[in-house]
C-alpha positions in Angstrom: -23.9 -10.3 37.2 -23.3 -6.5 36.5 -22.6 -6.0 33.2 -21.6 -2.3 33.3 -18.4 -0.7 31.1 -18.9 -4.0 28.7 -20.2 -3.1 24.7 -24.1 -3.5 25.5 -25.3 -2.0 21.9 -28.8 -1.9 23.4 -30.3 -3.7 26.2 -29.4 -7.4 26.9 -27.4 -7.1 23.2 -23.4 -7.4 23.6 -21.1 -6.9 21.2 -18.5 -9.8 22.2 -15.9 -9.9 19.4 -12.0 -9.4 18.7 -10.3 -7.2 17.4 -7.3 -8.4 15.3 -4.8 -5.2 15.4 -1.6 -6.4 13.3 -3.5 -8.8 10.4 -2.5 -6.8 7.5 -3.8 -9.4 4.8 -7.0 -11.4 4.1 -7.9 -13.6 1.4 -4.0 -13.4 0.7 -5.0 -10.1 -1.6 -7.0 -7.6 0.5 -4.6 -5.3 2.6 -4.9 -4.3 5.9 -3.9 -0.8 7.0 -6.4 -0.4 9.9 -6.1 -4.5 11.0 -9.7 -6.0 10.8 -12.2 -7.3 13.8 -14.3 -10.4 14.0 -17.5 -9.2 15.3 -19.8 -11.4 17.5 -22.8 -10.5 19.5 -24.5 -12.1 22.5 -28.7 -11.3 22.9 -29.7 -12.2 26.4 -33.6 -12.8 26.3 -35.3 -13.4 29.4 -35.7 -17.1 28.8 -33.0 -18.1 26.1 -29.6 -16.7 24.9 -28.1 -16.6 21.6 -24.9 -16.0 20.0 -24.4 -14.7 17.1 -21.5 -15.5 15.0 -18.0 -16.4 16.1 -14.7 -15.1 15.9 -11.6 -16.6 14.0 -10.1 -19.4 15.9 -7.1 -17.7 17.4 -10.0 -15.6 19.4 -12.0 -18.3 20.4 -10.4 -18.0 24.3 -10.8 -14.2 24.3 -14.6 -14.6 22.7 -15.6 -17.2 25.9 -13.7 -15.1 28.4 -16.2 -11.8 27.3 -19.2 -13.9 27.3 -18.3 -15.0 30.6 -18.4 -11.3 31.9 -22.1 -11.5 31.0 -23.1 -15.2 31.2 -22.1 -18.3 31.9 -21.1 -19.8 28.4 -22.7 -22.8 29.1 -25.9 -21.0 29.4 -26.1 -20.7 25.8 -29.1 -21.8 24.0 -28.2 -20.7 20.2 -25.3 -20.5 18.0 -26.7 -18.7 14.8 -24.0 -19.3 12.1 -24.4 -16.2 9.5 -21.8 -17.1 7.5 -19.8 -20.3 7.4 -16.5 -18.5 6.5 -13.6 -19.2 9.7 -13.2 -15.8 10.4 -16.6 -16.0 11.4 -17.7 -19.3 12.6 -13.7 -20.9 12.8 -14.7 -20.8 17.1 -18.0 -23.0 16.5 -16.4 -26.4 17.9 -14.8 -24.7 20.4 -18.0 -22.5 21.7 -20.3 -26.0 21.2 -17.5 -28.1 23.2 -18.5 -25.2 26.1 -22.0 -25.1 25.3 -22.7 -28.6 25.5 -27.0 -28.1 24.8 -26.6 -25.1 22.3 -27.9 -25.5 18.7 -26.0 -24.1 16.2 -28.6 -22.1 13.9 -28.4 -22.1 9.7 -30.9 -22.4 7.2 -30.1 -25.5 4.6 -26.9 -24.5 2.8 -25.6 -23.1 5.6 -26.3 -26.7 7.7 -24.5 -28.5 4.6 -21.4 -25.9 5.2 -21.3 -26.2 8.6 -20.9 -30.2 8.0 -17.8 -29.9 5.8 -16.3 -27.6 7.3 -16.6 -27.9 11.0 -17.5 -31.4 11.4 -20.9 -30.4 13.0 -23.4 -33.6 13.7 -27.2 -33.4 12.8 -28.0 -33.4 16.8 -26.4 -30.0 17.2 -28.0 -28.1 14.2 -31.5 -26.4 14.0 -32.6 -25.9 10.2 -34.3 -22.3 9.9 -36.4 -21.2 6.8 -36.7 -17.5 5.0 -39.0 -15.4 7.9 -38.5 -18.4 10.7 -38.2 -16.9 14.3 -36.8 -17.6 17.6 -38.1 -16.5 20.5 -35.3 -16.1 23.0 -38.0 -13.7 25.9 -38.6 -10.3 24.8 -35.7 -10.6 22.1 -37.4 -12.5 18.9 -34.5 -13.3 15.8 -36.1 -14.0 12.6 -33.9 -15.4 9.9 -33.9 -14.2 6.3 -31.7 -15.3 3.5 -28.9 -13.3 2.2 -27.2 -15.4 -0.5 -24.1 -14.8 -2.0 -23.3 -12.0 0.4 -20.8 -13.6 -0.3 -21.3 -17.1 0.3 -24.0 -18.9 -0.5 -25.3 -19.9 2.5 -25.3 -16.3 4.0 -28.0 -15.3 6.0 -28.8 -12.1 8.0 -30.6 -12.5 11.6 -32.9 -9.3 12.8 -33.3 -8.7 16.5 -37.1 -7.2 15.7 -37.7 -5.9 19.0 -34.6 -3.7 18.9 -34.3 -3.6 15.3 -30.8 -4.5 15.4 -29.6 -6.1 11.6 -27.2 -8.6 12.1 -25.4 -8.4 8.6 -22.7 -10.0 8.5 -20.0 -9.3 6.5 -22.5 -7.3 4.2 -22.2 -3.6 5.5 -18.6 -4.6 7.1 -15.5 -3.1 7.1 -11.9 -4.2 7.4 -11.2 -2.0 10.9 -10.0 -3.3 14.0 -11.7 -1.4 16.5 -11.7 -0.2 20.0 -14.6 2.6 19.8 -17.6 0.3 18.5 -19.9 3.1 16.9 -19.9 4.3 13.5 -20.3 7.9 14.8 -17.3 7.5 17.0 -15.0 6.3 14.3 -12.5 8.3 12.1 -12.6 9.7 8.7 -11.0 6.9 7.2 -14.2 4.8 7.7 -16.6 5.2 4.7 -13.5 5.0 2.5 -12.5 1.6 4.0 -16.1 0.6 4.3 -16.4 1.4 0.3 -13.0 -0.7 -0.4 -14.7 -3.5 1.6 -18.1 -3.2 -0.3 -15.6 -3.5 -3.8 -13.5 -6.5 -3.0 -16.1 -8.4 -1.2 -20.0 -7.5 -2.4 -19.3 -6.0 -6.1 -18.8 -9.3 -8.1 -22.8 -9.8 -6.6 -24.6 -7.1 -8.3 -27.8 -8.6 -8.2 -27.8 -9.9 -5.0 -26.8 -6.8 -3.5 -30.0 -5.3 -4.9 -32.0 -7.5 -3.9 -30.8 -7.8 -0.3 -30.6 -4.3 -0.3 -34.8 -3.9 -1.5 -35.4 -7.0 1.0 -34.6 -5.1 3.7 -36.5 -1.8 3.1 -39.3 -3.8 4.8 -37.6 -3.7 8.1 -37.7 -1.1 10.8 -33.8 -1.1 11.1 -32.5 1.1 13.8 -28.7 0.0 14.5 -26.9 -2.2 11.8 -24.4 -4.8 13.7 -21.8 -6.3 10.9 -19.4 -8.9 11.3 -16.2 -6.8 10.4 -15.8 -3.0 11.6 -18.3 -0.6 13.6 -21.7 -0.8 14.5 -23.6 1.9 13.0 -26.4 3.4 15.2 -26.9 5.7 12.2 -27.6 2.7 9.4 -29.0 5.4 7.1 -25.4 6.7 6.5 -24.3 2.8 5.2 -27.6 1.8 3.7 -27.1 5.0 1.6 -23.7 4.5 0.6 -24.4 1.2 -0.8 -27.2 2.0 -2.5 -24.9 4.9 -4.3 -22.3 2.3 -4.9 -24.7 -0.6 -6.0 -27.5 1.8 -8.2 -25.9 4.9 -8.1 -24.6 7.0 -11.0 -21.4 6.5 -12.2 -19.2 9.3 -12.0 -16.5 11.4 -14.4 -13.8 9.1 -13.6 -11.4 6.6 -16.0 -9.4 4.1 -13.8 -6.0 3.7 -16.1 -4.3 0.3 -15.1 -1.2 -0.3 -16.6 2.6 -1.9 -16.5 5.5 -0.7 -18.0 8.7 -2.4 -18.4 11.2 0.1 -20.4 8.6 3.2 -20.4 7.3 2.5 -23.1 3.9 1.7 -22.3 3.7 4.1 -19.4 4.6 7.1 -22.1 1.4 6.6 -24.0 -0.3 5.8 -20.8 0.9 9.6 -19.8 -0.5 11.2 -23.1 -3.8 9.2 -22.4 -4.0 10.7 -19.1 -3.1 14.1 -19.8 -5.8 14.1 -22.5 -8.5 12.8 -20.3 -7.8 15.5 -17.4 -8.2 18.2 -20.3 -11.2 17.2 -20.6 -11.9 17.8 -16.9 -12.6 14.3 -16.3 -10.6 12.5 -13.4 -7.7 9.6 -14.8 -6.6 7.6 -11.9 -3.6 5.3 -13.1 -2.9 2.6 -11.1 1.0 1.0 -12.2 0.2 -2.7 -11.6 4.0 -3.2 -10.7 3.6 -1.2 -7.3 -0.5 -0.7 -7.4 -2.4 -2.4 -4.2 -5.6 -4.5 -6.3 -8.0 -3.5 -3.6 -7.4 -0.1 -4.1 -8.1 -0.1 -7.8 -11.1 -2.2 -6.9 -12.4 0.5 -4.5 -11.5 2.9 -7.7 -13.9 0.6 -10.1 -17.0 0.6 -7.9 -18.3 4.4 -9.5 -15.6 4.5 -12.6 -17.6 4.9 -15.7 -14.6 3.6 -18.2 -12.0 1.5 -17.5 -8.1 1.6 -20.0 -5.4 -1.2 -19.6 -2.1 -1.2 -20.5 0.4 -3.4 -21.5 3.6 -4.2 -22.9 4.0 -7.8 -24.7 6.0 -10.1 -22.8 6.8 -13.1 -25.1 3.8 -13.7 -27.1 0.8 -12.0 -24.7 0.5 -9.4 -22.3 2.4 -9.0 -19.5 1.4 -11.3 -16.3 0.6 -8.1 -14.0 -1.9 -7.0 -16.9 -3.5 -10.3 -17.5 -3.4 -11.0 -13.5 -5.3 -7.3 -13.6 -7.4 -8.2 -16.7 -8.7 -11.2 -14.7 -9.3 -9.6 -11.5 -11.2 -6.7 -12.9 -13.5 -9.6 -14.9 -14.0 -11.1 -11.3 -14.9 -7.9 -9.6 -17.3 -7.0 -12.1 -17.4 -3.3 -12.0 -20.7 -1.7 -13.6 -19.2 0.2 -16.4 -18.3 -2.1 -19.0 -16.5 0.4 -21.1 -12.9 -0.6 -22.0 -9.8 0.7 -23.9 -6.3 -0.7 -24.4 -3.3 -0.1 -25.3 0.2 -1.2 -25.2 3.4 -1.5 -27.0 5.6 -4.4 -28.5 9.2 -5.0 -29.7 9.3 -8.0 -32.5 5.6 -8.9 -32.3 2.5 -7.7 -30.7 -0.1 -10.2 -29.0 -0.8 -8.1 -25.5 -3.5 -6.0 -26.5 -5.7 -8.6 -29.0 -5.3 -11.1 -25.6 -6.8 -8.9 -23.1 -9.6 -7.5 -25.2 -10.6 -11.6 -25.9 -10.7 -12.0 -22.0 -13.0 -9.1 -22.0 -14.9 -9.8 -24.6 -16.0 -12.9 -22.9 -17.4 -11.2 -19.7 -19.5 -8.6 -22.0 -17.3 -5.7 -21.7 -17.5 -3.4 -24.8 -14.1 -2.4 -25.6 -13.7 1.1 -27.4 -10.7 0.7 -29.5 -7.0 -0.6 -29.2 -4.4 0.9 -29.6 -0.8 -0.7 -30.3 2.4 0.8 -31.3 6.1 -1.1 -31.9 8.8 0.5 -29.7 8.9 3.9 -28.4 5.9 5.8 -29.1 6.6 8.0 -31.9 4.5 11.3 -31.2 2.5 9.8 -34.5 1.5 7.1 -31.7 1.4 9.9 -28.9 -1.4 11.6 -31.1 -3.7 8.9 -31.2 -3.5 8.1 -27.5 -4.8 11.4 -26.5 -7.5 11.3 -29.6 -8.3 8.1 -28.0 -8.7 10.0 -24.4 -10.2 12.9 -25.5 -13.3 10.5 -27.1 -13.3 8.6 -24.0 -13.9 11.6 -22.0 -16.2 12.9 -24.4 -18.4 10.0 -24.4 -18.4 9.9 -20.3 -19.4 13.5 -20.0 -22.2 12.6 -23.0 -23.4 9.3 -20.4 -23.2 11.2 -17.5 -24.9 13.9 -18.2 -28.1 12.7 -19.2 
């Protein structure tokens, strides 16, 4: 069967995913500009062939109809389950109804996911270990362990004769695609690749790390995600995540705040202004209109974070604790906090947030509250505030 004009990545390795134009959310918070894809890949060894991963379940037709341009789908051999998540392994049943002597490949968690969530019976799964290999003919995969990127179960599979890193949705992006290669996509890639690496891999610092040191030892030459392009330059991502995992931070205050009669948003403008003086970037983000994953992308290199709030009832406002909780979640690396806000009868936003904080180890600077319209008393002391903020980050930064 020929299998020229189909996405061969290298020799006897197929890209045989979907790309999902008009999604524009996942997770019901991340937002989708570009759409996303569901990336799958078929190795044809000369005795054995494996896929690897699945697509979401309204793909699974359009997934069997590509592998059928290269083999039969009832040829397959392996189903090696990276990630138990549907948008990657949703198609399992179906492929496995197709493939009726396929084994679907996991190591231990991944075997006990696979169980709960797709019903699969102990006959049709092969239990793989840290370093395990199969040999599929001139195409060995060995299997390491990836947890918490971002499951716990995750696993990446290396193709070591071509030294192809399957990854996941660690290196991914949120990009439907219709040129496959990193070098062939557009500006907006390392931008949506960094807003990916925020909302999905920054609440895992550590594991990041580690995954990230685990894999020095490999002789990677083509990185093949789960989500977005393939990049035959893998330096270009394995750099950017090491600048957004270890990196320094950099001169920059993400400012989140919500206003409800301008109050609030008139000190947040004096903090601001202050800040800039200083020559250090102030990025607000008004929570009323802001898109989260944005801010995240924002927090990855930030080296202090402000929040803003009025006090609705008896506590902040629900934007700002909703924005207090999500920031706690993504756990950004600077851990340098102010806030500030602004009350009619009786404060209580400000004290709230900070006791969130508190409680994820974030060091908060100093609060600042006033009652009503900011006098310029008030307006004072916001951009004192600013101006030791920035002082402080050009101090940090510059050592």
């Amino acid at each position: 069967m020929s299998t020229k004009g189909l996405n061969e990545i290298v020799p006897g390795v197929f890209w045989v995913g979907a790309s999902d134009w008009h999604r524009r959310l996942f997770d019901s918070l991340i937002t989708l500009p570009y759409g996303t894809s569901y990336n799958a890949y078929l190795v044809v060894g000369e005795n054995k062939t494996a896929l690897i991963d699945t697509v979401w379940t309204p793909f699974a037709d359009q997934l069997l109809s590509k592998i059928g341009k290269i083999v039969k789908p009832q040829k397959i051999d392996y189903l090696v389950m990276n990630h138990a998540e549907p948008d990657h392994s949703g198609s399992i049943p179906k492929v496995l109804s197709v493939a009726k002597n396929a084994k679907l490949v996991a190591m231990k968690r991944g075997i006990g996911m696979a169980k709960v969530y797709y019903d699969m019976p102990e006959e049709r799964m092969l239990e793989v270990k840290e370093g395990d290999t199969i040999d599929l003919g001139g195409k060995t995969l060995r299997f390491l362990a990836a947890p918490w990127l971002h499951w716990p179960e995750t696993i990446f599979t290396f193709l070591v004769e071509d030294g192809v890193l399957f990854s996941c949705d660690f290196f991914g992006a949120h990009l439907a695609i219709s040129r496959l290669f990193d070098d062939e996509a557009g500006d907006h890639l390392m931008s949506e690749a960094k807003r990916y690496y925020a909302d999905i891999m920054m609440p895992f610092p550590i594991f990041v790390q580690r995954a990230l040191d685990k894999i020095k030892g490999l002789d990677i030459k083509m990185i093949a995600p789960s989500h977005g392009v393939v990049y035959r330059n893998p330096k270009r991502i394995l750099d950017a995540y090491e600048m957004w995992a270890r990196g320094p931070l950099k001169q920059k205050v993400v400012i989140l705040f919500v206003s409800m009669w301008g109050s609030t948003e008139a000190l947040l403008k004096a903090f601001e202004e202050a800040i800039s003086a200083e020559g250090i970037e102030a990025i607000p983000y008004n929570l009323a209109v802001s898109d989260l994953s944005h801010l995240s992308r924002d927090l990855v290199d930030a080296s202090a974070i402000i929040i803003g709030s009025p006090t609705y009832l008896s506590g902040a406002h629900p934007l700002a604790l909703a924005a207090t909780e999500f920031v706690r979640g993504q756990k950004p690396r600077t851990k340098l906090v102010a806030i500030f806000g602004s009350y009619g009868w009786g404060g209580g936003a400000t004290s709230q947030i900070e006791d969130r904080l508190k409680q994820s180890g974030f060091k908060i600077i100093e609060t600042l509250e006033c009652r009503g319209p900011p006098k310029e008393v008030d307006l004072e002391k916001a951009r004192n505030l600013g101006k030791r903020i920035a002082q402080k980050i050009k101090l940090e930064t510059s050592t």
